[in-house]
C-alpha positions in Angstrom: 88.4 76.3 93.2 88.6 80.0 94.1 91.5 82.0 94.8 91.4 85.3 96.4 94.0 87.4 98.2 94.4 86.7 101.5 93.0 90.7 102.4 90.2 90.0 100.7 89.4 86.4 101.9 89.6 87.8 105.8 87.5 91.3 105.2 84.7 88.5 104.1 85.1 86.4 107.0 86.7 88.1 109.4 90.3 87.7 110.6 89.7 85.5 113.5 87.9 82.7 111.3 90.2 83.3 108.1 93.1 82.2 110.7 91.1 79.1 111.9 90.3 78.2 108.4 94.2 78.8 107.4 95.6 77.3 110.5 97.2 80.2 112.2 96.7 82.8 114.3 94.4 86.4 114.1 97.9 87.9 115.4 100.0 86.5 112.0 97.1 87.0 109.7 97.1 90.6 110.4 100.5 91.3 110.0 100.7 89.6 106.6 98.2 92.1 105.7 99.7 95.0 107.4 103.2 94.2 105.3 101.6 93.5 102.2 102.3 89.9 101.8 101.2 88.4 98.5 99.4 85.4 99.7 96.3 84.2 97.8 94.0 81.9 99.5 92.3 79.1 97.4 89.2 77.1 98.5 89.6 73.5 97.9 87.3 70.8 96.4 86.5 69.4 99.9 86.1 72.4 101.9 89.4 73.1 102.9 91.6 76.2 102.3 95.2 76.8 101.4 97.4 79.4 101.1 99.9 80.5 99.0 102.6 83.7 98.6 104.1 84.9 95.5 107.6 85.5 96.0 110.4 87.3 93.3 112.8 84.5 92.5 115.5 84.4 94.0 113.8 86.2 97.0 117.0 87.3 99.2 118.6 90.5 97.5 122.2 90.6 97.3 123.5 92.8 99.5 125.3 95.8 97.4 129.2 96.3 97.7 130.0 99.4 99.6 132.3 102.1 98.4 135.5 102.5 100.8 
């Protein structure tokens, strides 16, 4: 298995077959790019391909108390 970030797995393919091989579109492929979203793509034993993103734990920030 081989996992690369999911910028670098669609500049070698392109994004329009890196979204067919993922399972969604060019459209969302680029803008997890654009973002910055920190998704790693991992080719598995039969050919297929998966994703995943790394996420800070818990990943909604508490929103801060605001002086009155």
């Amino acid at each position: 298995m081989n996992r690369v970030h999911i910028k670098e797995f669609a500049n070698q393919l392109g994004q329009t077959e890196a979204a067919v091989l993922l399972g969604m579109t060019q459209g969302g492929l680029s803008k997890a790019i654009r973002v910055g979203r920190d998704v790693y793509v991992t080719k598995q034993d039969d050919g297929t391909y998966t994703a995943e993103e790394v996420r800070p734990f818990p990943s909604q920030t508490i929103a801060k108390k605001s002086a009155a």
